[in-house]
RODO-2510 file (C-alpha; in nm, 4 decimals, decimal comma):
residues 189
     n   res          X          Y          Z
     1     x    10,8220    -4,4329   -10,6222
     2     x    10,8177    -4,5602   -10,2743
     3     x    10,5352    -4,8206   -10,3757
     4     x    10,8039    -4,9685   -10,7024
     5     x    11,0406    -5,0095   -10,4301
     6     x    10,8827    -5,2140   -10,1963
     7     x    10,7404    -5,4267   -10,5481
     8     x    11,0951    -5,4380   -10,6654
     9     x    11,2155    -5,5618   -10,2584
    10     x    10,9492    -5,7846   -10,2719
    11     x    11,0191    -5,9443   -10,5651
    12     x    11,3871    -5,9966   -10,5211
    13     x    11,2888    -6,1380   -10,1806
    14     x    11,0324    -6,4038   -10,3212
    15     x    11,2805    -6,5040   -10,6041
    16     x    11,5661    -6,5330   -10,3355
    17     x    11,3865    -6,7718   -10,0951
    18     x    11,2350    -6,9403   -10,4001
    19     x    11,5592    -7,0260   -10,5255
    20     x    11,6772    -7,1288   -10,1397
    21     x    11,3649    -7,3338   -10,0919
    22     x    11,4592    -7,5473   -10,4321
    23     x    11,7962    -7,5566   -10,3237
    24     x    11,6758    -7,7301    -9,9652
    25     x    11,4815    -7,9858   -10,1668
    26     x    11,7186    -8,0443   -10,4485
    27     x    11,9683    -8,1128   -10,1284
    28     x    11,7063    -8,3114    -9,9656
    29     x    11,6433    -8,5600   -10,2559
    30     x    12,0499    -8,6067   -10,3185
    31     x    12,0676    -8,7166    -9,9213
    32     x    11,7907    -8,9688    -9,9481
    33     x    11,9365    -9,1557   -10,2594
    34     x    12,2890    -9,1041   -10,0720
    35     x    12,1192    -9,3806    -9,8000
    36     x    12,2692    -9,6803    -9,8134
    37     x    11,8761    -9,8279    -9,7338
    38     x    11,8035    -9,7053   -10,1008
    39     x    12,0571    -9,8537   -10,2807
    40     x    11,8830   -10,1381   -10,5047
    41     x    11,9310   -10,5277   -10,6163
    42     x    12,2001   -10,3859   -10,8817
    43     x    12,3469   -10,1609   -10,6318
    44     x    12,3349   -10,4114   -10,3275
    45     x    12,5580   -10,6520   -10,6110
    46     x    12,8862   -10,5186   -10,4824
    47     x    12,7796   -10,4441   -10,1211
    48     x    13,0537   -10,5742    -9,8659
    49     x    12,9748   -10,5182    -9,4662
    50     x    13,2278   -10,6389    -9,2006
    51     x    13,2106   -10,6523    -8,8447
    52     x    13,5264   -10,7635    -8,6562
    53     x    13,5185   -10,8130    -8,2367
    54     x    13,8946   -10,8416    -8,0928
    55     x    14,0132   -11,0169    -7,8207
    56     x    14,0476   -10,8467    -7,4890
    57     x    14,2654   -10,8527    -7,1618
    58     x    13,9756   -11,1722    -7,0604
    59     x    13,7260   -11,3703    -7,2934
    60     x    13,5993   -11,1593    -7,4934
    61     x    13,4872   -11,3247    -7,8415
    62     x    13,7078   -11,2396    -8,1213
    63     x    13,5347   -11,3046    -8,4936
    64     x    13,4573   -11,1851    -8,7960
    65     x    13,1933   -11,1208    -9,0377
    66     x    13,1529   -11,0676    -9,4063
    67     x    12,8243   -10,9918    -9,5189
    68     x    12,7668   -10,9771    -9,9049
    69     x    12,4943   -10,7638   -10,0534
    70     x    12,4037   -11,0965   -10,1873
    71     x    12,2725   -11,2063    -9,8455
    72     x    12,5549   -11,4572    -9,8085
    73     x    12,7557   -11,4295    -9,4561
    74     x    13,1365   -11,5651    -9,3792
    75     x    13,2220   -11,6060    -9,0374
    76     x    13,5623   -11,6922    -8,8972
    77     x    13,5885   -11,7662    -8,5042
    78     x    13,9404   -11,6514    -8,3757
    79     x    13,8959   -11,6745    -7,9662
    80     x    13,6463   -11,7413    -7,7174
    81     x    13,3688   -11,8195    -7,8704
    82     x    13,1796   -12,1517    -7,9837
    83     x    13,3185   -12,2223    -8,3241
    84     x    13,6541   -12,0845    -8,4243
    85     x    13,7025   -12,1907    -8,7689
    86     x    13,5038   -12,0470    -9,0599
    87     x    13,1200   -12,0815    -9,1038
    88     x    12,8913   -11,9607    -9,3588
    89     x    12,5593   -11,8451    -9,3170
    90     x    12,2798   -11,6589    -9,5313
    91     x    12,0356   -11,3708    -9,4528
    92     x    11,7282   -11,2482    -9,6508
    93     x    11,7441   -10,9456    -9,8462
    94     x    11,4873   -10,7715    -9,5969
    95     x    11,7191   -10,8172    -9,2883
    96     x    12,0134   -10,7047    -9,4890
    97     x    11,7653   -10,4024    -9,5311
    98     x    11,7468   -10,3524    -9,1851
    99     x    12,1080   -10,3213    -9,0877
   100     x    12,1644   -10,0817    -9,4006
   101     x    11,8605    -9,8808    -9,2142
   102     x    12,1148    -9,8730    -8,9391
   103     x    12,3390    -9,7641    -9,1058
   104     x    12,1558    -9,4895    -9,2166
   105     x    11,9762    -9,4070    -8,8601
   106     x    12,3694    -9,3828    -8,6896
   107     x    12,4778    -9,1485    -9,0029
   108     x    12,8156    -9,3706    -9,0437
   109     x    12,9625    -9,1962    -9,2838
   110     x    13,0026    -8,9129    -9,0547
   111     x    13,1428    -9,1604    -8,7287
   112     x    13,5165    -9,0694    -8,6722
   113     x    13,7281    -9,3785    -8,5575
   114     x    13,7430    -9,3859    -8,1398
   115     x    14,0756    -9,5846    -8,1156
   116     x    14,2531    -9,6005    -7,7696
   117     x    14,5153    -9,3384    -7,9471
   118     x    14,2387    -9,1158    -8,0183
   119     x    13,9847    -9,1435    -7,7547
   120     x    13,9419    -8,7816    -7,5737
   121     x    13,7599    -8,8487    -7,3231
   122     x    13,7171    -9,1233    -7,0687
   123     x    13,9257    -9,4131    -7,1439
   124     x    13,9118    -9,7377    -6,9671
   125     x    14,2233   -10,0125    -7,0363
   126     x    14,1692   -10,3829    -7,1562
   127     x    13,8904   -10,3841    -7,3621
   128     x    13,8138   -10,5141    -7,6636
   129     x    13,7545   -10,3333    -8,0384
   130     x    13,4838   -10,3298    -8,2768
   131     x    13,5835   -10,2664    -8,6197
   132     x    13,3033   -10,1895    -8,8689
   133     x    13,3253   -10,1213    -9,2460
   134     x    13,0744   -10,0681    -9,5158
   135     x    13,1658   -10,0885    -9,8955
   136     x    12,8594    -9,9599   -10,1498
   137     x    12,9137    -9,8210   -10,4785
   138     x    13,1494    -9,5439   -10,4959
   139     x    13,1126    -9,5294   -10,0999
   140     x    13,3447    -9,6737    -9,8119
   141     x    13,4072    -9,6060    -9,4545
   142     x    13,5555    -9,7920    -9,1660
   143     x    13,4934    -9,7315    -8,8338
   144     x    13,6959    -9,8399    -8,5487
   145     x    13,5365    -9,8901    -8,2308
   146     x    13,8296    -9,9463    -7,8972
   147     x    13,4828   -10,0242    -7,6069
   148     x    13,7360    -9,8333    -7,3094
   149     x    13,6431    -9,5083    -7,5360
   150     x    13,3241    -9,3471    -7,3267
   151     x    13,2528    -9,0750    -7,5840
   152     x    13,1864    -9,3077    -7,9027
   153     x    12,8210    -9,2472    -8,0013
   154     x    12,5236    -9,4950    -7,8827
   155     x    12,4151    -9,5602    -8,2699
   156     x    12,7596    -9,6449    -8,3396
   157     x    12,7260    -9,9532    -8,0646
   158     x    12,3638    -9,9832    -8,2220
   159     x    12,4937   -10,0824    -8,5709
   160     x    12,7214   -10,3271    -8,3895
   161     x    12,4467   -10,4575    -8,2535
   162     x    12,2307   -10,4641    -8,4846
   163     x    12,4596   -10,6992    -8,7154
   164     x    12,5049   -10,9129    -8,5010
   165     x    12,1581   -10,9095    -8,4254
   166     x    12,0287   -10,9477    -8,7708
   167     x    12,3043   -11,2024    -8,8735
   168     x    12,2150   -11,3847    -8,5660
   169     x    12,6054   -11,4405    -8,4676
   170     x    12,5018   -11,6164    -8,1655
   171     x    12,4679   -11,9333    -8,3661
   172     x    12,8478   -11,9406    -8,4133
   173     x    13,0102   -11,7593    -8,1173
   174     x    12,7354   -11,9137    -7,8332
   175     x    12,5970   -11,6929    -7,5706
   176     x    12,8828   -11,4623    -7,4802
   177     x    12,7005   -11,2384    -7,2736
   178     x    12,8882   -11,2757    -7,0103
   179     x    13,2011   -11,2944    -7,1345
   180     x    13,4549   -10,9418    -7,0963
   181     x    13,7773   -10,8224    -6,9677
   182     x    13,8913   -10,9318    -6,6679
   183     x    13,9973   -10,5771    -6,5283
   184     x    13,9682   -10,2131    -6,5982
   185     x    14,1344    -9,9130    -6,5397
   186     x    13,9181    -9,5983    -6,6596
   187     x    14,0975    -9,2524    -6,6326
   188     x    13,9967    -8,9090    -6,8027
   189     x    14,2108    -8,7856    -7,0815
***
């Protein structure tokens, strides 16, 4: 009696964590075709990226970029940069691949906006905002990004980065590396 039991426990046990273990790898599969990096050509068809930089209390560069899943780029120049008027440009599909991998590597669809309104944590005045958006299938999210907000995470600035990186936005804008708010103020919320 005691030995059906333990069969019986045993049993139920091994059906339980088989079912949990197909469950972990049915979960598993759905996240990795969830990526934007996997999407393909006929997905990538309707792909829109933007990445907008504000203007600041200073020179900071203020422009925009549309990137189509087609590999075409618009810019548009607004302040303090090289060209402000509208330029197009064109990347290949494998460096539109890397800033989806990006995309993927910060888990964007999960970044919350860090807006001066909603920043919780140390906030610094004048700075500029970084606004990115991603538009994929039945997917869309918009981050915005105010720089005085300390607590924003790093792969958040890393997809900034990375577009402009990829899209090689120096070409338009010039080397603004040294370019920022004149002044800060940074107090704890």
């Amino acid at each position: 009696m005691v030995t059906s039991r333990l069969s019986n426990s045993f049993w139920f046990v091994l059906i339980i964590l088989s079912i949990v273990v197909a469950a972990a790898f049915a979960f598993a599969r759905q996240q990795a075709t969830q990526q934007v990096s996997n999407y393909t050509d006929a997905d990538l068809k309707d792909l829109l990226i933007s990445l907008e930089r504000t203007a600041c209390y200073g020179n900071c560069p203020a422009y925009k970029l549309i990137i189509h899943g087609d590999g075409r780029i618009e810019y548009e120049g607004t302040a303090n940069v090289k060209l402000t008027n509208k330029k197009e440009g064109h990347i290949q599909p494998g460096d539109l691949k890397k800033i989806l991998a990006a995309f993927d590597k910060a888990n964007y669809f999960s970044i919350k906006p860090y807006t001066y309104d909603t920043c919780t944590c140390t906030l610094c005045t004048d700075m500029p905002t970084a606004i990115t958006e991603i538009r994929a299938k039945e997917k869309s999210h918009r981050v915005e990004h105010y720089y005085g907000c300390r607590c924003a995470p790093r792969e958040l600035w890393e997809v900034e980065q990375e577009i402009d990186r990829v899209v090689g936005t120096e070409q338009w804008t010039g080397d603004v590396s040294k370019q920022g708010s004149f002044g800060t103020t940074c107090f704890n919320k």
